[in-house]
VEXDREN-2710 file (C-alpha; in Angstrom, 1 decimal):
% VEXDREN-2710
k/r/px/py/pz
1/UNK/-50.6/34.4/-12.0
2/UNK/-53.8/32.8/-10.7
3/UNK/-53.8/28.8/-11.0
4/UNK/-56.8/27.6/-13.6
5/UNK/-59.1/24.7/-13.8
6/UNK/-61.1/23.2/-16.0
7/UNK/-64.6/22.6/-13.9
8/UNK/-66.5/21.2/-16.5
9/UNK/-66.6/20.1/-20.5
10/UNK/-69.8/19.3/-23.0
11/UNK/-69.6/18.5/-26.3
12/UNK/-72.4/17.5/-29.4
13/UNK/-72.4/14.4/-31.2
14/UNK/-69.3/15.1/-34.3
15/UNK/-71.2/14.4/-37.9
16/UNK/-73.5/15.5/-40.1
17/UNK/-76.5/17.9/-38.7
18/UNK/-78.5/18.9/-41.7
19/UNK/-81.2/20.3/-39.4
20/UNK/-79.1/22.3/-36.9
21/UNK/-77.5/25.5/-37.4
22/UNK/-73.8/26.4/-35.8
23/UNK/-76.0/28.4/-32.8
24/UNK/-78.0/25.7/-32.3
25/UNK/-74.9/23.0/-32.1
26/UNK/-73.5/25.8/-29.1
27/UNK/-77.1/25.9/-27.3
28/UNK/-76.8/21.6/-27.3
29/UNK/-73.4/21.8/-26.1
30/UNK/-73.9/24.5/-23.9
31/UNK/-76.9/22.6/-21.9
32/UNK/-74.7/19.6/-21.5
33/UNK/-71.7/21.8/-20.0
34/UNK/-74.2/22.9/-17.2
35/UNK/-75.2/19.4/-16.7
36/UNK/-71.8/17.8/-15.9
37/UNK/-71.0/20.6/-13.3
38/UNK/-70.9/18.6/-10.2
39/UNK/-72.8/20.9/-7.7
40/UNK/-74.1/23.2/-10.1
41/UNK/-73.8/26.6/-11.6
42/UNK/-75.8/29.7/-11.8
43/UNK/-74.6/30.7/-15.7
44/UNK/-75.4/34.1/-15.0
45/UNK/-74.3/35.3/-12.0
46/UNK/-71.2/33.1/-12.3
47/UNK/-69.5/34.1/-15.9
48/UNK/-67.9/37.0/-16.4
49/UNK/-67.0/36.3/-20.2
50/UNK/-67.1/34.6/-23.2
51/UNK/-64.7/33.4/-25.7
52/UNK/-65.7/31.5/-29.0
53/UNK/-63.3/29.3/-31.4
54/UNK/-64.6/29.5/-34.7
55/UNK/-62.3/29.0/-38.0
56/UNK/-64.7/29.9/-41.3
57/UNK/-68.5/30.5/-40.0
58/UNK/-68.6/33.4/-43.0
59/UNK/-68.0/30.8/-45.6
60/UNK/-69.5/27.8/-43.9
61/UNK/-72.8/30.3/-42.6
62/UNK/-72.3/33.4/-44.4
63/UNK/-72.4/34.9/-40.4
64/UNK/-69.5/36.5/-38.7
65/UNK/-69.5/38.2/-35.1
66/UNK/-69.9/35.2/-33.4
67/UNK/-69.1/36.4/-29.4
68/UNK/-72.4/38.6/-29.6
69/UNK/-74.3/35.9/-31.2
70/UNK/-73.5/32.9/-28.6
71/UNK/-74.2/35.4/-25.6
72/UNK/-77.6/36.4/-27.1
73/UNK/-78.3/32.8/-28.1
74/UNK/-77.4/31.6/-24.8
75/UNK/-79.2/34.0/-22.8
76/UNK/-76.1/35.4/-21.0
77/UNK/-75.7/38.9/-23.7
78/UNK/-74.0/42.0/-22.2
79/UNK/-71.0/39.9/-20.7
80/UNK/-67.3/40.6/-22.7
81/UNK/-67.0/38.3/-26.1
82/UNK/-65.1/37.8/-29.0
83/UNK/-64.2/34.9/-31.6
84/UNK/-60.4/33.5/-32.0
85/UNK/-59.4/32.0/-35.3
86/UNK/-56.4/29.8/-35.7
87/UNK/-57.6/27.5/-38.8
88/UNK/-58.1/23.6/-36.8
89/UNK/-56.6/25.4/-33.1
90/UNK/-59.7/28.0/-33.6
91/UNK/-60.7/26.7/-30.1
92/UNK/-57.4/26.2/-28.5
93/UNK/-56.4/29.8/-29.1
94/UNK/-60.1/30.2/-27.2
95/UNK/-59.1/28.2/-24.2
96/UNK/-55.5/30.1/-24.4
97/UNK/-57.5/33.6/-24.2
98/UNK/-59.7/31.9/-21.2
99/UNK/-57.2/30.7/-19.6
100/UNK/-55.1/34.1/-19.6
101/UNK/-58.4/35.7/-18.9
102/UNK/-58.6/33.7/-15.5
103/UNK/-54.9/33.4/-14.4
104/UNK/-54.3/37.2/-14.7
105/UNK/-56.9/37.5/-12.2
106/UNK/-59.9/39.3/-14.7
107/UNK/-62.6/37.0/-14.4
108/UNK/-63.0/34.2/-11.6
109/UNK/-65.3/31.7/-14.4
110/UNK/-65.5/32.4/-17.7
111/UNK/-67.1/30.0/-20.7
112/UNK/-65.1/28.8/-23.8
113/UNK/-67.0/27.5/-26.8
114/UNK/-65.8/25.8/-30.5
115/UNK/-68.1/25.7/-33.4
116/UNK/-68.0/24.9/-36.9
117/UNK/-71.3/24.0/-39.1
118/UNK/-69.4/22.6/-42.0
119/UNK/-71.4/20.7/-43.9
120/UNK/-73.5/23.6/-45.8
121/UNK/-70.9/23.6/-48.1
122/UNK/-70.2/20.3/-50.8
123/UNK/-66.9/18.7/-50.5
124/UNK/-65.0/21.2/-53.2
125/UNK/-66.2/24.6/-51.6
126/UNK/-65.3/22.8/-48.3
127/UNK/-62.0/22.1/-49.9
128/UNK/-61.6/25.3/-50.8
129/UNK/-62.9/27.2/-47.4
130/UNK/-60.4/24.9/-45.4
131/UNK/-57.8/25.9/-47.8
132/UNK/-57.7/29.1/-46.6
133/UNK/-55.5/28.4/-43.5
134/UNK/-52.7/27.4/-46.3
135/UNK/-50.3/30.5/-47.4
136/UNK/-52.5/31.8/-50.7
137/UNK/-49.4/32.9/-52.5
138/UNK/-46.6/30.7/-51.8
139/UNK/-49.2/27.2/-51.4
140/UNK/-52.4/27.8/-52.7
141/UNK/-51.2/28.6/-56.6
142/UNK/-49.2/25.8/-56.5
143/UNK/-52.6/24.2/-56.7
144/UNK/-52.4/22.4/-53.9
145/UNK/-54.2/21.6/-51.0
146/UNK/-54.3/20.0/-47.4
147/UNK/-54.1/16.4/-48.4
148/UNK/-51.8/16.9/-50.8
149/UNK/-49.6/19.5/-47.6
150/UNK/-50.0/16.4/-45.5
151/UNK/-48.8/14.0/-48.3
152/UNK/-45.7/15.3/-48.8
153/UNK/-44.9/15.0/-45.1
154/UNK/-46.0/11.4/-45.5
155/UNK/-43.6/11.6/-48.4
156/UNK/-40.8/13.0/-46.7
157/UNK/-41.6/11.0/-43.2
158/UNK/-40.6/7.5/-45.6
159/UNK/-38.2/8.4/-47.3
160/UNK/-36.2/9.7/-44.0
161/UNK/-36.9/7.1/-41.6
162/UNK/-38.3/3.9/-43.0
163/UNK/-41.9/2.6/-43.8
164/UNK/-44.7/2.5/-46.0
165/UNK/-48.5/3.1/-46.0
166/UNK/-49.0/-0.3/-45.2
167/UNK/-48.2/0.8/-41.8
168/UNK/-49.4/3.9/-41.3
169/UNK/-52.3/1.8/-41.4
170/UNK/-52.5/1.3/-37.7
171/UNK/-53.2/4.4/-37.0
172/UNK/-56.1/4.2/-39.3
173/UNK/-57.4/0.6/-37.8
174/UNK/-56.7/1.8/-34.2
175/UNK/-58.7/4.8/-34.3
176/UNK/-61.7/3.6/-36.1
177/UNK/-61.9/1.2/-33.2
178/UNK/-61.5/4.0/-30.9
179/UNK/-64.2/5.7/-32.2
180/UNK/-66.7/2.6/-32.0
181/UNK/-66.6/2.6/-28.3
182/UNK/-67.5/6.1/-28.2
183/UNK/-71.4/7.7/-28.8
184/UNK/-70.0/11.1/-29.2
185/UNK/-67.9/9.6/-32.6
186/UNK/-69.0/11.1/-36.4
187/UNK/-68.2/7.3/-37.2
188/UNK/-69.0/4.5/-34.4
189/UNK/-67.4/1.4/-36.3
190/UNK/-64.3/0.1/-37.0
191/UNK/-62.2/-0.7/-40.0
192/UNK/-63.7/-4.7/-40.0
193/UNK/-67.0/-3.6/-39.7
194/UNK/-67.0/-1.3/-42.4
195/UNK/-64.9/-3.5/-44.7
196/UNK/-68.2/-6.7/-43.3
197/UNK/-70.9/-3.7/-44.3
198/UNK/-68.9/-2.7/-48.1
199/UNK/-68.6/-6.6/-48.8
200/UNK/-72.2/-7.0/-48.4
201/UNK/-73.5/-4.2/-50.0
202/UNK/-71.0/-4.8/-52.8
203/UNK/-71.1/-8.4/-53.7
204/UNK/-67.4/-8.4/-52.8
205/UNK/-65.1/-10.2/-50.1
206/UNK/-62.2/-9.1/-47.8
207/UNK/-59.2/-11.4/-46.7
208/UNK/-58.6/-8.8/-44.0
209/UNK/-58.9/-5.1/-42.6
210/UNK/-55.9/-4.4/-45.1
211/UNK/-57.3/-5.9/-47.9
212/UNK/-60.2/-3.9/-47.3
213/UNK/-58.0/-0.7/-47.2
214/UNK/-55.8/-1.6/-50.2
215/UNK/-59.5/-1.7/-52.2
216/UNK/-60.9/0.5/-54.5
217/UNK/-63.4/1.3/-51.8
218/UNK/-60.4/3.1/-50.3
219/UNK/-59.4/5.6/-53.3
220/UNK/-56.4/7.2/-53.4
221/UNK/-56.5/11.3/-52.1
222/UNK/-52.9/12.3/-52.4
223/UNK/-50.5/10.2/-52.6
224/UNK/-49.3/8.0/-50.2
225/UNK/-53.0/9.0/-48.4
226/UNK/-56.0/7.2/-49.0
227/UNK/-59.6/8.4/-48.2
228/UNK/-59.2/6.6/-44.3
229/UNK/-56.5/8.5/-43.9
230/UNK/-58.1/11.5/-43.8
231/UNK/-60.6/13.2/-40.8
232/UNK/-64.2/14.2/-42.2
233/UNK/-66.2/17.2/-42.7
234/UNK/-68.1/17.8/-39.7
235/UNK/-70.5/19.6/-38.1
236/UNK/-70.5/20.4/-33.4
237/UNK/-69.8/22.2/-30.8
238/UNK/-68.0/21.6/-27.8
239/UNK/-67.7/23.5/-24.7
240/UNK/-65.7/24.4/-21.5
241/UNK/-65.6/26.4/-18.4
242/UNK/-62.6/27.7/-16.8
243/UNK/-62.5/28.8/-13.1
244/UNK/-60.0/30.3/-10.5
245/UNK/-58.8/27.1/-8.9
246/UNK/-59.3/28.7/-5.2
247/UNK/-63.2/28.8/-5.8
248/UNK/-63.2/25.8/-8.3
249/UNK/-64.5/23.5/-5.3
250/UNK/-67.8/25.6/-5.6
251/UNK/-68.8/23.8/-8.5
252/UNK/-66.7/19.6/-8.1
253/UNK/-64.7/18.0/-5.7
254/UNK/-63.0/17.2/-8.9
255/UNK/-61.5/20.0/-11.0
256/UNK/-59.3/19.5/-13.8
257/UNK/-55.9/21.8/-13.2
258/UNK/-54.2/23.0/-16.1
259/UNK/-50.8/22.8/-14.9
260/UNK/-48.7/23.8/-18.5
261/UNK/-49.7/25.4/-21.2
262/UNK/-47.9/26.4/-24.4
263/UNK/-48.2/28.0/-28.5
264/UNK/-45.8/28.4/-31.1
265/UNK/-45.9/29.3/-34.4
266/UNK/-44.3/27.7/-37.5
267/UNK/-43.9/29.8/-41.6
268/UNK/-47.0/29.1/-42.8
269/UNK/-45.4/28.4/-46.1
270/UNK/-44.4/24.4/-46.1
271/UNK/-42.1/25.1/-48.9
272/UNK/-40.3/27.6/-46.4
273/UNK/-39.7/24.7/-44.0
274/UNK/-36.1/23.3/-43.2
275/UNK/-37.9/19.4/-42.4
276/UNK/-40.9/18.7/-43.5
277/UNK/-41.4/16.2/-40.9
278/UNK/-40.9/18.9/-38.0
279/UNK/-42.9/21.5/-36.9
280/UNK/-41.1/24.2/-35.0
281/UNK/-44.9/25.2/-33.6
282/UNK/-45.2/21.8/-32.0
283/UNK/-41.6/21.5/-30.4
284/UNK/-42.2/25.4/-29.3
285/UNK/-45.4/25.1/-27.9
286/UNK/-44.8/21.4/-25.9
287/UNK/-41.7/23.0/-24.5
288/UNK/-43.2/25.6/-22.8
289/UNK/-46.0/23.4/-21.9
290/UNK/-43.5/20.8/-19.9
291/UNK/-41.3/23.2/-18.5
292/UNK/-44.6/25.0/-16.8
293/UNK/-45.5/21.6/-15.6
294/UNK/-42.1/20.9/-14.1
295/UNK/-42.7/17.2/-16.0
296/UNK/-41.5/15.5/-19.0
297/UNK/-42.9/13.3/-21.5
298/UNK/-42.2/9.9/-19.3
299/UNK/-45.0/11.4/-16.9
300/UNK/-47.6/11.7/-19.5
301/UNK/-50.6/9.1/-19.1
302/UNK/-52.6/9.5/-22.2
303/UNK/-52.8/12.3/-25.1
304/UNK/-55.1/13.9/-27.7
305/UNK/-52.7/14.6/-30.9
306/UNK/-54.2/16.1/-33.8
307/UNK/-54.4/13.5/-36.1
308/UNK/-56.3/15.8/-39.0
309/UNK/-54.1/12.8/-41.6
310/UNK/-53.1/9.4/-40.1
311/UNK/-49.3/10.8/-40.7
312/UNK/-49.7/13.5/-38.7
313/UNK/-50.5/11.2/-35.4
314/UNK/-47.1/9.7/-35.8
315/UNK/-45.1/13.4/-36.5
316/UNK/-46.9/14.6/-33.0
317/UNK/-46.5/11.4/-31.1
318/UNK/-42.6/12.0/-31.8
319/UNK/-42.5/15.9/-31.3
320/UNK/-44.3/15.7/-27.6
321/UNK/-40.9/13.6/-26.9
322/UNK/-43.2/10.3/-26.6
323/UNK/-41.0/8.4/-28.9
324/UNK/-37.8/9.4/-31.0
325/UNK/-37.8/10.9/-34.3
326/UNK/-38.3/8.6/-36.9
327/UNK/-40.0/5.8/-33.9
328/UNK/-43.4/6.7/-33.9
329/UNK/-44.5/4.5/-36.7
330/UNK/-42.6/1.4/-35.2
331/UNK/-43.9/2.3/-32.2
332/UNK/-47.9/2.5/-33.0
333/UNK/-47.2/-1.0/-35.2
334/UNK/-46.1/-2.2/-31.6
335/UNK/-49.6/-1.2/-29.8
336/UNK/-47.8/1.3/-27.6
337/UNK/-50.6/3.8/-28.8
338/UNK/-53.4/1.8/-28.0
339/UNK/-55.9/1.9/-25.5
340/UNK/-53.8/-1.1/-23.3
341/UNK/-51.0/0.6/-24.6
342/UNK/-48.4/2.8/-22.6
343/UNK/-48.6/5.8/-24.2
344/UNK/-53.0/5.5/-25.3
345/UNK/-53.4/8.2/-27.9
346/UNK/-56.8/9.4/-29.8
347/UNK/-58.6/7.1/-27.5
348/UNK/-61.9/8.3/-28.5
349/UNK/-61.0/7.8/-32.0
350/UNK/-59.4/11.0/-32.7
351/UNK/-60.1/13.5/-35.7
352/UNK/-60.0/10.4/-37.7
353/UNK/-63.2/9.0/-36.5
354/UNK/-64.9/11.2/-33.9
355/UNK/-64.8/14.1/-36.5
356/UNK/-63.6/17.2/-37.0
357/UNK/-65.7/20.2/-37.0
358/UNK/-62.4/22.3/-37.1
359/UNK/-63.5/24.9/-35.0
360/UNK/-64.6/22.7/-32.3
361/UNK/-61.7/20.2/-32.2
362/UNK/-59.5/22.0/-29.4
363/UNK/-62.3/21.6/-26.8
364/UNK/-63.3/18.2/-28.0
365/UNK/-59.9/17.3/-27.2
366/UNK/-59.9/18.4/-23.8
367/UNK/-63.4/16.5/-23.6
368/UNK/-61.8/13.2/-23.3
369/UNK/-58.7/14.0/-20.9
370/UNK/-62.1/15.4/-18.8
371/UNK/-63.6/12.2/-18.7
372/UNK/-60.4/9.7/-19.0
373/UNK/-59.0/11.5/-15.6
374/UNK/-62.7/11.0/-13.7
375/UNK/-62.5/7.7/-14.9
376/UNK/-65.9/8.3/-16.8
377/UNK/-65.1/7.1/-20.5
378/UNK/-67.2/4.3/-20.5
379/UNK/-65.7/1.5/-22.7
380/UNK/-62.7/3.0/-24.0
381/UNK/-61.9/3.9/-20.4
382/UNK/-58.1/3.0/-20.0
383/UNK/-57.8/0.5/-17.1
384/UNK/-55.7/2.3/-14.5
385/UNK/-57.4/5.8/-14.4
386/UNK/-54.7/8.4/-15.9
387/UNK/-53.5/11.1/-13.9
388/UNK/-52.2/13.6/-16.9
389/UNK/-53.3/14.0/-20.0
390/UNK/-52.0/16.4/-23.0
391/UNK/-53.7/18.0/-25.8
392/UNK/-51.8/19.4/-28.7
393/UNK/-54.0/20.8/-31.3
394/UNK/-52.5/22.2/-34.6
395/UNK/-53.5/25.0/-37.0
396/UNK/-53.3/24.3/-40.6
397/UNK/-50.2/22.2/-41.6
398/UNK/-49.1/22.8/-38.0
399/UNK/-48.2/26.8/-38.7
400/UNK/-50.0/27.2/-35.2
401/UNK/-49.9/24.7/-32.1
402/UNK/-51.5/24.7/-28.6
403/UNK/-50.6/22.5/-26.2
404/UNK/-52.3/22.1/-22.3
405/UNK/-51.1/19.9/-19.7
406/UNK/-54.0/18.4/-17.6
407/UNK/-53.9/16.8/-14.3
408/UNK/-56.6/15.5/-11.8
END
């Protein structure tokens, strides 16, 4: 197989974009991509194809056959194209099919995009689009949904190994603040400054960011989640382009290598689950992924998990092997997730508070390893530049999971 890099990454701002449509979100994305190439890139002499995340764009735009669409919209039609869909790992599987594209010598470059123009839809039909990614019999008529999926892990997670809301808390706090230091966020403020703002507004007060959280201002989703423990609907795009490492010097003196890669799949069924608080996707997936790399955990600078509900940070954060089972919580309480941390994690504020236009989320990911290994983050930059970063991006409850290794 043919070694790949990643030679560049663009994404949108994450949030609400009543006056842009999902083509129009690639096109911004897609013009920023071409800008961060460090020497440049003639689009269309240089990629060979096209591959496009998107989860729901018939519900969300009523408009499928999105691989034709981006190539017209983008100037670059008549190359190879088609969509991926893996629910919230849409893109991810986009970057796997690039990625196998390149290394099994195909194409030299090729582009990989994630959509999702979410917000056309109110909050129920969203509900009820997202849903789809559950199992319809064995979930779905249950009556169900995501929140309440994620919940019971948060349930089970307790009960198991110790705990409370209370603390899943930090996860919450931290990645609000994550998300203030960075312009590409859905929401750019932490948990105290939206607790200062409410109080104002309100004609209330706060004793503290948890006072704040325990409020009716926080109301409760699915038990033990509350609304700030849950990521947004969202609208962007984000975009990257892969290349054969032995011409990726054409385009920067500083390509991103992806050095392991890995997917698995889990039942998509959570009632057909031995653990709730395992996914046999993740493990699967980040197995491959470090055995590629020839690395382990220990090596692993920083990290993107997929933090879709506060609880699911802490289930990833112990299934990459960064802490034992049952230690993540005790460990995020003890700043080891934090951006002076030893293990950072969602440094630009994760699905929590950058957003999470679902299709989009993979590559958005893989953003912020980009620009935490140039040393380029601005003010969530981590101190001592990272060398490797990991992405592990989940589909649905975690039925599906994508994991990339990154190095610099």
């Amino acid at each position: 197989m043919e070694k790949v890099d990643v030679i560049s990454v663009g994404m949108t701002k994450f949030g609400k974009h009543p006056d842009k449509t999902g083509r129009d979100l690639v096109l911004e994305a897609f013009l920023e991509t071409i800008k961060n190439v460090d020497k440049g890139i003639n689009i269309k002499k240089e990629i060979k194809a096209l591959f496009v995340g998107d989860f729901t764009p018939t519900l969300y735009e009523h408009q499928a056959h999105y691989g034709p669409l981006v190539t017209e919209w983008l100037g670059i039609q008549g190359i190879p194209a088609f969509r991926t869909e893996s629910a919230c790992a849409s893109s991810s599987a986009a970057l796997a099919a690039g990625y196998f594209a390149v290394a099994s010598g195909m194409y030299d470059v090729v582009m990989v995009v994630g959509v999702e123009k979410m917000t056309t839809l109110d909050t129920s039909r969203t509900t009820d689009a997202l849903s789809v990614a559950a199992d319809d019999i064995f979930d779905l008529n249950t009556g169900i949904t995501f929140p309440g999926l994620f919940a019971l892990m948060a349930q089970e997670y307790f009960h198991k190994y110790g705990g409370n809301w209370e603390d899943l808390q930090t996860i919450t706090i931290k990645n609000h603040y994550n998300g203030s230091l960075n312009p590409k966020a859905q929401f750019q403020e932490s948990i105290s400054s939206i607790a200062r703002k409410t109080a104002l507004k309100k004609g209330v007060s706060f004793k503290d960011d948890m006072d704040f959280l325990n409020s009716q201002f926080n109301p409760l989703v699915a038990y033990p989640l509350r609304l700030y423990d849950c990521a947004p609907i969202s609208d962007g795009a984000a975009i990257a382009f892969l290349s054969n490492s032995k011409i990726s010097k054409r385009f920067t003196d500083k390509p991103m290598h992806i050095i392991g890669f890995g997917m698995g799949t889990d039942t998509l069924a959570l009632a057909n689950r031995h653990d709730l608080t395992t996914s046999v996707a993740v493990i699967n997936s980040v197995q491959s992924a470090y055995k590629m790399a020839g690395i382990w955990p220990e090596k692993i600078d920083i990290a993107q998990l997929h933090d879709c509900f506060s609880i699911n940070e802490i289930l990833l954060s112990e299934e990459v092997g960064f802490f034992k089972k049952g230690c993540g919580l005790a460990a995020a309480k003890e700043g080891r997730t934090s951006l002076n941390g030893d293990k950072p994690i969602n440094t630009d504020g994760g699905l929590k508070s950058k957003g999470h236009p679902v299709g989009a989320t993979g590559i958005a990911m893989m953003h912020e390893i980009w620009l935490q290994l140039r040393g380029e983050a601005g003010k969530r930059q981590i101190k001592q530049v990272p060398k490797i970063g990991l992405t592990c991006n989940v589909g649905g409850s975690s039925a599906s999971s994508f994991v990339f290794i990154l190095e610099i």
